[in-house]
N, C-alpha and C positions, 0 to 999 in steps of 0.2 A: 428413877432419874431420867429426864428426859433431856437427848442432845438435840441440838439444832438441825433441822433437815428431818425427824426421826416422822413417820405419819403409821398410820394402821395397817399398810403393806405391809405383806411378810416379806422383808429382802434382804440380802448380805451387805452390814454400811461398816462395818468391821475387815479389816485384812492385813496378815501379816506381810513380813517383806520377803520370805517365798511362797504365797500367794500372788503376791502381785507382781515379784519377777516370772512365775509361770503364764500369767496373761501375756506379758509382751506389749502392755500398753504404751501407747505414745507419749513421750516426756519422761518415759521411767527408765531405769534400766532394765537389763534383763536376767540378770546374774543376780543368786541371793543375796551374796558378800558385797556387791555392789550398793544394792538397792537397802539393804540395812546402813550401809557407809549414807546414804542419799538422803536417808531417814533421819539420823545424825547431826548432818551436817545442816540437813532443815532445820533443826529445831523442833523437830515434832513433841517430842517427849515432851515440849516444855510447853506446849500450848493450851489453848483453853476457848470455850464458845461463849457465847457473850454472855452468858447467865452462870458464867466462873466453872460449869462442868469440864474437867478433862477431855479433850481428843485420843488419848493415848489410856490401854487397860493392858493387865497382863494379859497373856492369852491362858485361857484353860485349856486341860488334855496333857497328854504327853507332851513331854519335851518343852512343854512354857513357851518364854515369848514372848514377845510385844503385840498387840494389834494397835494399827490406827484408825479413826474414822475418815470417812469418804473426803470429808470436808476440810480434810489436809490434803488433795489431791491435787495437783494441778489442773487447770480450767479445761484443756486438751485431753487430758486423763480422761475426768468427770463426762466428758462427751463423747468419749471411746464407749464406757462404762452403759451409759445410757443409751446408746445407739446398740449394742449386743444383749440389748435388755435386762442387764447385773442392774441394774439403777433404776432407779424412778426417777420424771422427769423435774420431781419437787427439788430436786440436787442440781440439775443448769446453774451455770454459771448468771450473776447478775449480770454480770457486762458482759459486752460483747465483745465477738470472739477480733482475734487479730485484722484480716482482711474480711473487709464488709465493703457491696456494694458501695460506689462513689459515682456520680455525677461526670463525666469526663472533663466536662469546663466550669466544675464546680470553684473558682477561685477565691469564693468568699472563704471557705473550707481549708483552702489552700493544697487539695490534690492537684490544679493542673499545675503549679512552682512545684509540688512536691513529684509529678510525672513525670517533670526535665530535668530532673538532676540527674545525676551521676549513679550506677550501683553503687558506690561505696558509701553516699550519703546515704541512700535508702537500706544499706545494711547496717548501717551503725544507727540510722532510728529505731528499726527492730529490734535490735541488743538494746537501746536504752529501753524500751516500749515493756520489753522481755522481766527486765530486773527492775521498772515500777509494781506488774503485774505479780511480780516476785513479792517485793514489797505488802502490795494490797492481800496479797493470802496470809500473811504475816499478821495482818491488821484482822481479817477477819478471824483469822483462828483467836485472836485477843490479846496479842503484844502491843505495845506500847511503840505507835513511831518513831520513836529512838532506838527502841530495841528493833525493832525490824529493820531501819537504816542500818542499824550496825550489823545485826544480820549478816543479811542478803551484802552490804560492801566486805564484808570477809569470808565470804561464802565462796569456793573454788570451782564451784560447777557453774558458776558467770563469767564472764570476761569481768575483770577485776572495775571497780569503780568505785569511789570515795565518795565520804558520807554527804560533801559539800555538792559535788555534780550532781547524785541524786537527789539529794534538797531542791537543786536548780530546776531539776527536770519536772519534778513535782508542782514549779510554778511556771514552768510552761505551760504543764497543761491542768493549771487550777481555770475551770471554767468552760473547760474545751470537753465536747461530746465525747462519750468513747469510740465512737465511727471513725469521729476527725480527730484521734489522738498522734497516729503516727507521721499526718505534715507538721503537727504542733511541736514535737518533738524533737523534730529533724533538724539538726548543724545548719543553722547560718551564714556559714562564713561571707566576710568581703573582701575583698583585696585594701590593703593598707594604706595606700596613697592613693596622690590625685596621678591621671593620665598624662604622659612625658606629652611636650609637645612636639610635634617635627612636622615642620615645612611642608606645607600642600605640594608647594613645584618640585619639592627632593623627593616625596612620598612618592607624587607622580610618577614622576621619572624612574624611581626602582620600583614600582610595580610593573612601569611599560617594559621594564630590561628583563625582567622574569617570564614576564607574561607571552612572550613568543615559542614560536614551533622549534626554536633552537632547543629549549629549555634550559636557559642559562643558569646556575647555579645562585645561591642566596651569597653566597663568598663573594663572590666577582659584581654580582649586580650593587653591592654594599660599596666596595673599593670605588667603582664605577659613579655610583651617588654619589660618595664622599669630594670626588673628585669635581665631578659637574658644580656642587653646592659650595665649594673653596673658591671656584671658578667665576661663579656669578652672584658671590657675596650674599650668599645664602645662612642662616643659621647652623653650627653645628649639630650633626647626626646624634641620636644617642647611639648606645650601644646596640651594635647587628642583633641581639635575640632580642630587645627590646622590637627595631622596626621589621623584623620577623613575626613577630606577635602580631604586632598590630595589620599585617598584612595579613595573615592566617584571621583575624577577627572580620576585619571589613571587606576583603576579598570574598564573594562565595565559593561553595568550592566548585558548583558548577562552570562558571566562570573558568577559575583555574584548570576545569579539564580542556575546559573547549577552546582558550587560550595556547594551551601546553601540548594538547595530545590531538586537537583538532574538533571540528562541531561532530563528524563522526559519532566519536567515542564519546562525547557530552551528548549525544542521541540517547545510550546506551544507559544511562540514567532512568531513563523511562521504562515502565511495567510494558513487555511484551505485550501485546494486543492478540487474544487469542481467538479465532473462530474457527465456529461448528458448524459439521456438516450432516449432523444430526436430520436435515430435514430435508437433506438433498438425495438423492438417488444417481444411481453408476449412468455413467454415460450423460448426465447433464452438465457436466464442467470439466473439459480436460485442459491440463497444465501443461503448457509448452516451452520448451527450453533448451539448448544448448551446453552439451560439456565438451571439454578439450583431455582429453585423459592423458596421463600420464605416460604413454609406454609410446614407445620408435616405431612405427609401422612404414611398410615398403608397398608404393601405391603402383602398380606397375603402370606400363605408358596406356594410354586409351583415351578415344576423343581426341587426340591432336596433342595431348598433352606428355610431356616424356615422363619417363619413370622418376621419384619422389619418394625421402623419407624424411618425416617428422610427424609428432603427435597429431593424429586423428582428430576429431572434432564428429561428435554424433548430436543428432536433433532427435531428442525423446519427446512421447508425449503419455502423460500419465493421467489416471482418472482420478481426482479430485476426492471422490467419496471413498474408494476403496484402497488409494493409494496405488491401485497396480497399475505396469505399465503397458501399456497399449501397444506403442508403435516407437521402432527405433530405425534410423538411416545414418548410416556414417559415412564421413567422406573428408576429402582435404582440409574443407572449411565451413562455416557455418553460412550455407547461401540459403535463397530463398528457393532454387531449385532440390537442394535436399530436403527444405520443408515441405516443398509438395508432394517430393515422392513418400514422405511418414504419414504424410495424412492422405496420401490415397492408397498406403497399406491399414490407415484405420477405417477407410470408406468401406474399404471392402472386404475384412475381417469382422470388421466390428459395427459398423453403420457411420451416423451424423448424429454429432452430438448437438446439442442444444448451444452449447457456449463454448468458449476456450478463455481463458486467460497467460498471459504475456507479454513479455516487455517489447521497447518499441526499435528494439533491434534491426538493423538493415535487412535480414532475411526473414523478420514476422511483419516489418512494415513497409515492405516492398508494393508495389500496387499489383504485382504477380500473386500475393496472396488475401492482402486487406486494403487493394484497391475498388474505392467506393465508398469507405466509411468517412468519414467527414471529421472523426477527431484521431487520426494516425500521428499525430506528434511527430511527423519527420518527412519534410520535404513540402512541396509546394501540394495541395488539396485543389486540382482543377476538375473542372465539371463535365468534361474529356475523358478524364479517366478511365478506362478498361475498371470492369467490374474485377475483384480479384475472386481467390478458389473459394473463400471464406462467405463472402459478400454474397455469391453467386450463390452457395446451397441454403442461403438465411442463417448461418450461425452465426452468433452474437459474441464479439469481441469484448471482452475487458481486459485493459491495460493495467500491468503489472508496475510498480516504483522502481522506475531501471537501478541498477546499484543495490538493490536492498534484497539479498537471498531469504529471507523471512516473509518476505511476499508470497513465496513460491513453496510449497509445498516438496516440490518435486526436487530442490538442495539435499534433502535429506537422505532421498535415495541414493545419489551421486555418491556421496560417502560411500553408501554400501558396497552401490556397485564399482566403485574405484576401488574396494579392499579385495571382491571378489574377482576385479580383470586384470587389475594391474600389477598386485602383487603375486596371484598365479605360477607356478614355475612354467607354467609354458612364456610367460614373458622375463624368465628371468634374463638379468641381464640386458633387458631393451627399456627394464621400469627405470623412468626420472629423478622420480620421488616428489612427494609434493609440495617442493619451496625448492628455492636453489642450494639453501645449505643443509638441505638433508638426503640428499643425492648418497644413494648405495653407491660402496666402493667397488663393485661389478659396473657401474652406471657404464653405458656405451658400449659393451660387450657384445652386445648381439642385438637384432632389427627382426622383429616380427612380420612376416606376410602379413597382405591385407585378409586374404582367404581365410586364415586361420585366424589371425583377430576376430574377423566377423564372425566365426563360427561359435568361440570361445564365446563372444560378448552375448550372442540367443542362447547357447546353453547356461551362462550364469543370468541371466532376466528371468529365465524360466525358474531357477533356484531360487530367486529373490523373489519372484509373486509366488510362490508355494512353500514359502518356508512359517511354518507356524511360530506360535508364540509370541504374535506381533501386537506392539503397543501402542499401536497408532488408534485413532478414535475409535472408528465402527470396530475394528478385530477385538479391542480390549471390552468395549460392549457386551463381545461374542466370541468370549469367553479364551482370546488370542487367537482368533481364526487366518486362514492366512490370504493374502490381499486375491487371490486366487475365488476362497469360499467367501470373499464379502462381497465381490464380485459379480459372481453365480447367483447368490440370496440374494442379491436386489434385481437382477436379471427377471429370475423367476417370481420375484414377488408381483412384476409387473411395472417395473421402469420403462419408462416411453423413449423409445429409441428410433430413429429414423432410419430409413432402408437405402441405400445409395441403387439407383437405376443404372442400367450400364452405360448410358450417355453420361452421366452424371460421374462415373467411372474413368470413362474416357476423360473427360473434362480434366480430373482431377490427375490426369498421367501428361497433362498438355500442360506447356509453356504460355501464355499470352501475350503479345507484343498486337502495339496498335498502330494503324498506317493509315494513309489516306489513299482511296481510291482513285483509278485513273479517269478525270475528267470527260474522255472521251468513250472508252468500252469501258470503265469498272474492274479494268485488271491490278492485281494488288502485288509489292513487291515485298521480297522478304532473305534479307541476307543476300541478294544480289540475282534471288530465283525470283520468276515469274508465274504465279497461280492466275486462271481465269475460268469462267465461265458464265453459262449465261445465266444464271441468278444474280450474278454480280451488275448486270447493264442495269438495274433500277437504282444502285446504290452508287452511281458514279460520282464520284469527287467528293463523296462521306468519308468519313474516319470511322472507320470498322476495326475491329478486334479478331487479331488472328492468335489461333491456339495450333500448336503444332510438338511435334514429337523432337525435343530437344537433343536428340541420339540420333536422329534420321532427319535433317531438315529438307531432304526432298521427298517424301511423304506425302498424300494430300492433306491437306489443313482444315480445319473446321473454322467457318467464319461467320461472328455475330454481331448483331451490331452494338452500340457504345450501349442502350439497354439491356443487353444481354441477351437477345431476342434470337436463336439460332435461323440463319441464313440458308449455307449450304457447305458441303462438304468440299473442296476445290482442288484440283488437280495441280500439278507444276505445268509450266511451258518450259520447254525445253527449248534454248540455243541451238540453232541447226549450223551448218557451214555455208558460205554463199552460194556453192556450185550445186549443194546437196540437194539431187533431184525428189528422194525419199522424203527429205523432210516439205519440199515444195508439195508434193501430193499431199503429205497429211496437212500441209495449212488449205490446200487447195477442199481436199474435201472437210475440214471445217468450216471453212467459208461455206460450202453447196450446199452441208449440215442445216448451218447455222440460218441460209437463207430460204430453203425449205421450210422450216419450221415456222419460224416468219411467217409465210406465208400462210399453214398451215393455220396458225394462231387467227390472223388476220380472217381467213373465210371462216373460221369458227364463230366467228362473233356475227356475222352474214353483214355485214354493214351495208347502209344507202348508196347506189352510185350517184355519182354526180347531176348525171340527166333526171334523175329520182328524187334526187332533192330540189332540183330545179323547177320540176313541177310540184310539185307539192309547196314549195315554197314561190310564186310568181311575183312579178318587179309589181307595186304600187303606186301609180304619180299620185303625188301629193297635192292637194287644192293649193291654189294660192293665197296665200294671208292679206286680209285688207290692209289695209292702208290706213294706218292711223297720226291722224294730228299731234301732234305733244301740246299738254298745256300748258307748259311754261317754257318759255323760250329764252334761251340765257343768250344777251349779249355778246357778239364778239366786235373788241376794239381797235383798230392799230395801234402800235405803241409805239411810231414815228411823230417826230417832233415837228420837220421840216413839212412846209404846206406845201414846196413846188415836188412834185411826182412826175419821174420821170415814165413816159409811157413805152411801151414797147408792143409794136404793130405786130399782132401773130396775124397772121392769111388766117379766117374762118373755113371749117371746114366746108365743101359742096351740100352735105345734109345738116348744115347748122342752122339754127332759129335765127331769124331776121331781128335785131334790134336800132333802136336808136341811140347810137353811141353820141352822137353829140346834145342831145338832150340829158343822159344818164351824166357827161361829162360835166356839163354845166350846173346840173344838181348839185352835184358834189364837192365843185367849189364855192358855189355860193353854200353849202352847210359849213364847210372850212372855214370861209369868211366868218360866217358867224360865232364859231366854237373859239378858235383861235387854231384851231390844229385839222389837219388832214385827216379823211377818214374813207380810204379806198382798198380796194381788193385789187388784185390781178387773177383774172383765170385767160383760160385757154379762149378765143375770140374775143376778149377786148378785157374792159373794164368793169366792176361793181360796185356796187355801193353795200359796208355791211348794213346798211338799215334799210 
């Protein structure tokens, strides 16, 4: 007797039902009593292959039994079976298995309708998909589709279903591939009516009443409608969940956040933008930034200033690649003067970076630091401008999206180090908290020195770059190293790092303010002091850049000019008293200095005297130039109308040329006569004729 599936392999297509509860296969149970209950309720016993043999034999051996053949299996079974090698591959199922690749915009198919619906439509296609396939084993084992409908709809190991729905489902998918059986399968439904109509100008109107920062309730903005639309002989509303609905349908919800909760938080919709620094190296990008921490600090008086208490403000600056922090300054507030002193502690701990990134903050876009760059986002960009500390050693500014802490890298540290300084019990009692309503009830208790803040906040910097097991890019690379070791390995690997010079140092510990030279000697003023010297006489009445020590402004000053170009190093002048014979000597002997040197300069050059140029250079008379004719001679006319001209007798001089005036005289009337008009000169000893 030959069953269906049976080939000339020797293989097991026979099993009982503890057999096949000790597999564990998928679709079965696991339990003997179960899976004979499972047996049962299949129908197994009753089946048969298409050539009328039995699937089901006694078993031989002890104890009896049932066996079934394989081909009573379910299709997930048979492929468990054949995947642990029990089976030959002649037993696969003919159809295909449940999910099978699809198409994403396959719609003819109808997986992209069936990819937007709901999980609950796509689980109830599955349970129908489940109990055809149910069905179709029924069929192959050799029942009669009547008897498998009735089956598998009284069958308690399905979700219950009637013989009429699975008829139905069976002509859904009469015709449809087995791949594309489960969108063919899948609930339809549509909504019952046609769409209520309501009022463009009412709809208007309660969506603008929702749509604002207040966020006004759907209750009130309804009352509100209802009211306006009674008002200006509008249609009546339908029912509030009705124009609820339809507001939720045609509103999107972006809209709705960015209406409601602000464009902010409608940003927040959008996939984070992530970049790596995979390709960068320590020391070519440091991230500059400012935090205000949380804890009371006691600023004592100094500089002019009196004693002060309130949260601190530090300007960190961290490396980009390894996340550690480089350089920190705290102080009252975030000025452009404590930017300079971070970064000429990273000059000269660490070197010149290549770049910085940061926002465009009054103390990053000051011209004291990023004066010179031409896109500083704040304030007027004039071509004047003092070089700043940036500009001046070549690092390359990028500006940071003010407002947006995901720009910055260096946000995420703040966290840390605000958990490590502010909550501290050495600040207990001076910590804030960080909002106003989550203020510890110790809050105000006690006011921390600044001494010992500063102390506190290098020894936890130093914790936060040496603490392992960090998840940031490069350490998780390497293996959680700590921003310290990722640091050191690119150092050493051979990162290009620039070397600050000690001028360059100096620089970076100097103020810049820029003035205009005295037109006369080139003396420069600065806070009401007077620097001079004689390097300055060539640069008189220029606008020059003075750098000086913001702690000591009577210091001498280094002075460069608007290219950056270093000058000289310049003294103060000092105010004397009018009587004050001491300070009259020392102006007297700068003056004697000054005019010695003078001279000295002057004979150094050996120049020509005058008698020496004199002859070397003697006077030239020039020949005299001939005398030439013109060849065209232009006309002059009188432009009197009247013919009688009156004369006026001048005395000829004693070396005047002899003429005859009364001859010339009479010419010239009789040409008169003839013209109709006058045509005479006057000069000096008589009369002319212009022709």
């Amino acid at each position: 007797m030959a069953y269906c599936g049976e080939t000339g392999v020797s293989q097991k297509i026979w099993y009982g039902p503890s057999e096949l509860a000790a597999l564990a296969l998928p679709g079965l149970p696991v339990e003997r009593s179960r899976m004979a209950h499972y047996a049962r309720e299949s129908g197994w016993g009753d089946r048969h292959d298409a050539a009328g043999n039995p699937l089901s034999r006694a078993r031989a051996g002890r104890g009896g039994g049932v066996e079934y053949h394989v081909s009573l299996l379910p299709i997930s079974t048979r492929l468990e079976l054949i995947a642990r090698g029990l089976l030959g591959a002649d037993y696969a199922p003919v159809s295909e298995p449940l999910e099978t690749p699809k198409a994403a915009n396959d719609q003819d198919s109808g997986w992209g309708w069936f990819d937007a619906q709901t999980q609950k439509v796509k689980d109830e296609a599955a349970r129908r998909l489940k109990v055809i396939q149910a069905v179709e084993q029924l069929l192959e084992a050799g029942l009669k589709k009547d008897a498998a409908v009735a089956r598998v709809a009284q069958a308690t190991t399905f979700i219950k279903a009637s013989k009429a729905s699975i008829y139905n489902w069976f002509t859904l998918i009469n015709g449809v591939k087995p791949a594309d059986r489960l969108p063919a399968i899948a609930a339809r439904r549509k909504g019952g009516g046609a769409q209520v109509d309501i009022d463009p100008a009412a709809f208007k109107f309660f969506c603008s009443w929702v749509l604002r920062n207040a966020k006004s309730g759907f209750a009130e903005a309804y009352r509100e409608t209802v009211d306006y639309a009674s008002e200006n002989g509008l249609p009546e509303l339908p029912p509030i969940k009705t124009v609820v609905r339809r507001y939720e349908k045609e509103v999107p919800v972006e809209v709705r956040i960015a209406k409601r909760d602000g464009m902010a938080e409608a940003m927040k919709s959008l996939p984070p933008q992530k970049r790596t620094v995979a390709g960068m190296s320590a020391m070519e990008l440091i991230v500059v930034d400012g935090h205000k921490w949380d804890v009371m600090v006691r600023f004592p008086a100094a500089n002019g200033l009196p004693e002060w208490v309130g949260r601190p403000t530090s300007v960190v600056l961290q490396d980009a690649y390894s996340r550690r922090i480089m350089a920190c300054r705290t102080g009252r507030s975030e000025t452009s003067e404590l930017t300079q002193m971070a970064f000429a502690d990273l000059l000269e701990l660490h070197g010149i970076p290549a770049a910085v990134l940061m926002d465009n903050g009054r103390a990053f876009a000051s011209k004291m630091i990023s004066g010179g760059v031409k896109n500083r986002y704040r304030g007027k960009v004039l071509p004047t401008d003092p070089c700043g500390l940036l500009t001046s050693l070549g690092i390359r500014i990028h500006w940071a999206t003010p407002g947006h802490g995901q720009a910055k890298p260096i946000e995420r540290a703040f966290r840390d180090l605000e958990e490590k300084v502010g909550r501290h019990p050495i600040c207990e009692g001076a910590y804030t908290g960080n909002h106003i309503d989550r203020k510890p009830e110790n809050w105000g208790k006690a006011v921390v020195d600044l001494e010992v803040f500063e102390e506190l906040l290098v020894a936890q910097i130093a914790k936060h770059n040496a603490q392992t097991g960090r998840t940031a890019e490069m350490s998780r690379k390497n293996g959680g190293q700590s921003f310290d070791a990722v640091f050191a390995a690119s150092i050493d690997a051979g990162a290009v790092v620039g070397k600050a010079t000690p001028e360059q140092l100096a620089m970076a510990l100097l103020v810049a303010e820029q003035v205009k030279a005295d037109k006369n000697n080139g003396a420069v003023e600065l806070f009401g002091n007077r620097f001079w010297s004689d390097d300055l006489i060539a640069h008189k009445g220029e606008r020059l850049t003075l750098r000086f020590d913001p702690d000591d402004v009577l210091k001498d000053i280094r002075v460069y000019t608007q290219a950056g170009q270093f000058i000289a190093k310049v003294p103060v002048i000092a105010a004397v008293g009018f009587l004050d014979r001491e300070g009259a000597q020392r102006q007297a002997r700068l003056v004697s200095d000054h005019r010695k040197k003078l001279k000295a300069m002057i004979a150094a050059m050996e120049l020509l005297s005058a008698h020496e140029l004199a002859n070397m250079a003697p006077i030239k008379t020039p020949e005299k130039a001939p005398k030439r004719e013109p060849k065209v001679i232009r006309p002059v006319r009188h432009r009197h109308t009247s013919v009688a001209v009156q004369l006026v007798e001048v005395a000829p001089a004693n070396d005047a040329p002899e003429h005859d005036y009364e001859a010339l005289f009479a010419a010239a009337v009789e040409r008169a006569t003839e013209t109709g008009r006058p045509n005479f000169q006057v000069f000096e000893g008589g009369l002319s004729s212009s022709d």
